[in-house]
NUNU-38393 format. One record per residue: x, z, y of N, C-alpha, C, O in turn; residue in three letters. Coordinates in nm, 3 decimals, decimal comma, padded with zeros to 5 digits. Each point is the difference from the previous one (the first is absolute). Layout:
% residues N
R     n_xx     n_zz     n_yy    ca_xx    ca_zz    ca_yy     c_xx     c_zz     c_yy     o_xx     o_zz     o_yy  res
R        X        Z        Y        X        Z        Y        X        Z        Y        X        Z        Y  ALA
...
***
This chain:
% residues 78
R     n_xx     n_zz     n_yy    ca_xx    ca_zz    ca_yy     c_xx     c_zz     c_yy     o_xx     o_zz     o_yy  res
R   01,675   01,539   03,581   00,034   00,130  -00,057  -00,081   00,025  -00,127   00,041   00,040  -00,109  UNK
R  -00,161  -00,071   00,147  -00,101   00,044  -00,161   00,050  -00,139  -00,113  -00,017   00,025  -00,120  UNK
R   00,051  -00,103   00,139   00,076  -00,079  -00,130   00,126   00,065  -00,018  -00,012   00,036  -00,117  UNK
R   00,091  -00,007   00,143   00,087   00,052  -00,040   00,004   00,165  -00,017   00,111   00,052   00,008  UNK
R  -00,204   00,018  -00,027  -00,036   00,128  -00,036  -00,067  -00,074  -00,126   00,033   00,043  -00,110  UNK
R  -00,111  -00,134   00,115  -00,073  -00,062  -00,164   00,119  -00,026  -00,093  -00,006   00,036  -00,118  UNK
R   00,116  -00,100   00,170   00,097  -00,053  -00,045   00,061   00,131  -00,097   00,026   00,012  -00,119  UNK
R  -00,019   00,085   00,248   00,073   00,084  -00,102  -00,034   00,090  -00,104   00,070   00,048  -00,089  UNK
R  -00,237  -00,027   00,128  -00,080   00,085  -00,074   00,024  -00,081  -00,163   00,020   00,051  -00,110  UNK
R  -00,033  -00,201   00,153   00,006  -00,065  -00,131   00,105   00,017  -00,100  -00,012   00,007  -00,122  UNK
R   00,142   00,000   00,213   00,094   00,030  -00,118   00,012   00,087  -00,026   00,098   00,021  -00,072  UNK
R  -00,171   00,073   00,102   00,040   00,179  -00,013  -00,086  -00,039  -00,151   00,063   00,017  -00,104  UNK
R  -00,175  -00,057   00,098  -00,104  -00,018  -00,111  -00,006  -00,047  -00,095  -00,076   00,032  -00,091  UNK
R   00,183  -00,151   00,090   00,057  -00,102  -00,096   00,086   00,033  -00,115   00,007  -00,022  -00,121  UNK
R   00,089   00,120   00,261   00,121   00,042  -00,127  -00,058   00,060  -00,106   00,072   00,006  -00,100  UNK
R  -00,172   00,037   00,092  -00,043   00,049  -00,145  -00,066  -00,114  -00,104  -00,024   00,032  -00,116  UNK
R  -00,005  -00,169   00,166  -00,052  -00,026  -00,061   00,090  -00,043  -00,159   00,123  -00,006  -00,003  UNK
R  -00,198  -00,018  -00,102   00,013   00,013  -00,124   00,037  -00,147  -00,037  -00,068  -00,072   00,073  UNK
R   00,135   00,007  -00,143   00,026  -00,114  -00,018   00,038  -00,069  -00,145   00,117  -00,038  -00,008  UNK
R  -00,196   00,018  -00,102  -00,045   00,003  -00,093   00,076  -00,210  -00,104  -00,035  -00,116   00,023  UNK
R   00,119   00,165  -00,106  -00,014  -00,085  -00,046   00,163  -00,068   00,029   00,034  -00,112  -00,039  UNK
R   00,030   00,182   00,094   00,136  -00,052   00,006  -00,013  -00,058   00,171   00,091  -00,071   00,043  UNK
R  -00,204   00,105   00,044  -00,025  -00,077   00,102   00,093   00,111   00,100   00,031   00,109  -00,048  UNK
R   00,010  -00,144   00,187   00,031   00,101   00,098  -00,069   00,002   00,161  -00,040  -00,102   00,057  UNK
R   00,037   00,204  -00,014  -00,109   00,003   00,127   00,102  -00,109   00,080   00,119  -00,016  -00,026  UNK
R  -00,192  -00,052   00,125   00,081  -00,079   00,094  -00,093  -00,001   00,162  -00,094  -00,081  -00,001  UNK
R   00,106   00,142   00,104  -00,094   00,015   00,096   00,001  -00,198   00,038  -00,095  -00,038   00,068  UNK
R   00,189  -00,062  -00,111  -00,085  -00,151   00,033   00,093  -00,039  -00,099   00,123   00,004  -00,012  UNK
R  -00,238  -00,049  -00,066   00,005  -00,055  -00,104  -00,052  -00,150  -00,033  -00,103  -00,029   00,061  UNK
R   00,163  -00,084  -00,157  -00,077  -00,128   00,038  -00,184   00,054  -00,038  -00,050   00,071  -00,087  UNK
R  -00,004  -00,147   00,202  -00,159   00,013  -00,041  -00,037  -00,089  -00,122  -00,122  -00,010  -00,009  UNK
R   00,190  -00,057  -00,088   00,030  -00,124  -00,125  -00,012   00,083  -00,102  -00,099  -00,008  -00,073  UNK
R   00,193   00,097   00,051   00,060   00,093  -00,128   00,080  -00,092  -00,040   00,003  -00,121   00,022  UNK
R   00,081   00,211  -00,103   00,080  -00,084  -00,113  -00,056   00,011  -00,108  -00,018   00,105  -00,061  UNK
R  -00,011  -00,199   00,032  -00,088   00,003  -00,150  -00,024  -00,114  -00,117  -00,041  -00,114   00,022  UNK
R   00,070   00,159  -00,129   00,040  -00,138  -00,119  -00,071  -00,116   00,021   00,038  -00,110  -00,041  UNK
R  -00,159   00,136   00,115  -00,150  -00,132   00,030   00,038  -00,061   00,111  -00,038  -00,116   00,012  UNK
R   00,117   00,173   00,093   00,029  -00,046   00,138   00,146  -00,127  -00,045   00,035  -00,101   00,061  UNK
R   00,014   00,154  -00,174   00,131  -00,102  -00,029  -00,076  -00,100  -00,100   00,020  -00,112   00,046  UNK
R  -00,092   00,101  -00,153  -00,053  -00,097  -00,038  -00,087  -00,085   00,065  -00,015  -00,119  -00,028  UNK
R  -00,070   00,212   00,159  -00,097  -00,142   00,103   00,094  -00,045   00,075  -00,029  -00,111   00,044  UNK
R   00,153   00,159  -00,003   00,061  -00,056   00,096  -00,094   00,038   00,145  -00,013  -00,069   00,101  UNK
R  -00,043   00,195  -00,128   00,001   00,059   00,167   00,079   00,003   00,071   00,115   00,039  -00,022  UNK
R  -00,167  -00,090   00,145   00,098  -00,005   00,172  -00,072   00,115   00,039  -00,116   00,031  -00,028  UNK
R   00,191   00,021   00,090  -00,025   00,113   00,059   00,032  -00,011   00,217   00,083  -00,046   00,077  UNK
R  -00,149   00,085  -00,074  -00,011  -00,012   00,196   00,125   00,121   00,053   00,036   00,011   00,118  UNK
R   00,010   00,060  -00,213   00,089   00,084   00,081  -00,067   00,144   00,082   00,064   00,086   00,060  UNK
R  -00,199  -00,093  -00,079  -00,057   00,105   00,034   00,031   00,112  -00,083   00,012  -00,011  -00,122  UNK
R   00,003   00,140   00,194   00,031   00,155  -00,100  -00,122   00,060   00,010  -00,092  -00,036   00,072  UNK
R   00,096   00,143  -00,157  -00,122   00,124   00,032   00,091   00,120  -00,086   00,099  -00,019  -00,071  UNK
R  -00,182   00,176   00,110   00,036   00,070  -00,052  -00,035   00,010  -00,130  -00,113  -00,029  -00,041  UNK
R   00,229   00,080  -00,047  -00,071   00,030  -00,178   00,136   00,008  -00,092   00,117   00,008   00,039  UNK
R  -00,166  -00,015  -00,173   00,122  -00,020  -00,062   00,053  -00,138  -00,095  -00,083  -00,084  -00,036  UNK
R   00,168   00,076   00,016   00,061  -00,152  -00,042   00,105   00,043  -00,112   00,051   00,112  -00,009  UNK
R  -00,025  -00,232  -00,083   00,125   00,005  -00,041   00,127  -00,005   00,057   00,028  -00,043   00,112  UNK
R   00,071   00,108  -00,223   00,113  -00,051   00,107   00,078  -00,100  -00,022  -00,046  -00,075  -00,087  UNK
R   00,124   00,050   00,121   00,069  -00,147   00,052   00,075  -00,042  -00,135   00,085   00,063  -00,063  UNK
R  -00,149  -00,205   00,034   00,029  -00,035  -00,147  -00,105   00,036  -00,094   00,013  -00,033  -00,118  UNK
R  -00,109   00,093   00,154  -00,101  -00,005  -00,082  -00,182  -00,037   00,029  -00,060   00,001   00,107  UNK
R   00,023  -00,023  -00,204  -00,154  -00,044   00,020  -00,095   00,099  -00,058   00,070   00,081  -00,061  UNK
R  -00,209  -00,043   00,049  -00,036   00,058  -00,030  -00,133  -00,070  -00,055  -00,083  -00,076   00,051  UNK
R   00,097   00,125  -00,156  -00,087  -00,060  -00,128  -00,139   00,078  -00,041   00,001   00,092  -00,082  UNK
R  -00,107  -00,134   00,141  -00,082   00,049   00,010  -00,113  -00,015  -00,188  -00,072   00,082  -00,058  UNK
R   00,111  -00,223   00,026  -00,040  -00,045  -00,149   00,071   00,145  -00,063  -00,084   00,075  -00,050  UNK
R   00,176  -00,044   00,046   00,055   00,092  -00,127  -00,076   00,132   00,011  -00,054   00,051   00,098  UNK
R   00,068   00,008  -00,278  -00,076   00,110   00,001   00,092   00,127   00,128  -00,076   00,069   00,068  UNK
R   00,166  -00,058  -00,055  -00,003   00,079   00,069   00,003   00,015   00,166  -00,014   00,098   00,073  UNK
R   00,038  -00,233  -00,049  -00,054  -00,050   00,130   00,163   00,008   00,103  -00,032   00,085   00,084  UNK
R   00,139  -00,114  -00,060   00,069   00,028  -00,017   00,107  -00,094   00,099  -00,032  -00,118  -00,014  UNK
R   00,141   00,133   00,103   00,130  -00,080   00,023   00,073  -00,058  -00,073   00,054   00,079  -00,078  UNK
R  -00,025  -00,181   00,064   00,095  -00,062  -00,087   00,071  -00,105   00,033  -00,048  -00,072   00,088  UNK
R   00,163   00,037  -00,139   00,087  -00,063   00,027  -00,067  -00,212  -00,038  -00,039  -00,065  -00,097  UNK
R   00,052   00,053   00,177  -00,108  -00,154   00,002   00,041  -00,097  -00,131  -00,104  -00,058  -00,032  UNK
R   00,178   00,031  -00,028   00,042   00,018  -00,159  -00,103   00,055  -00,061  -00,059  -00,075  -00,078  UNK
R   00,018   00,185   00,088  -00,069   00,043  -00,076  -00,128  -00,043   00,014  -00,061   00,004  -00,107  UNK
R  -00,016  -00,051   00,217  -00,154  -00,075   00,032  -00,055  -00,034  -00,097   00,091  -00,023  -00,080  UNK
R  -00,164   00,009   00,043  -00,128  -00,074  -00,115  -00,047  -00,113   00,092  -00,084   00,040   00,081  UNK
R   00,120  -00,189  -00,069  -00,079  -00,030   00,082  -00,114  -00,150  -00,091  -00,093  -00,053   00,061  UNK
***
């Protein structure tokens, strides 16, 4: 019962959170990111999630650029 009262307290708390950068909240999300560095090392990723925010689908997020930002993987600096 008390995990799932955590469970829900959590999403009651989440929905506000703020998500910055073209990113969107996702309660499981890859624990990897999508991100322009993860496609040039050729990160494997285990399939593990966590809570947070991510790009969305089709995009990477470019942490090198001045504005820090999602983008379409085309666009990468790598």
């Amino acid at each position: 019962y008390a995990a799932q009262l955590i469970s829900n307290m959590r999403m009651h708390v989440c929905v506000g959170m703020v998500c910055l950068g073209g990113m969107m909240y996702h309660p499981c999300t890859s624990a990897c990111g999508r991100t322009c560095q993860s496609i040039s090392s050729g990160e494997v990723c285990d399939g593990d999630c966590a809570e947070g925010c991510s790009c969305t689908e089709g995009t990477f997020y470019d942490h090198l650029s001045l504005n820090s930002k999602c983008i379409i993987s085309q666009s990468c600096n790598f």
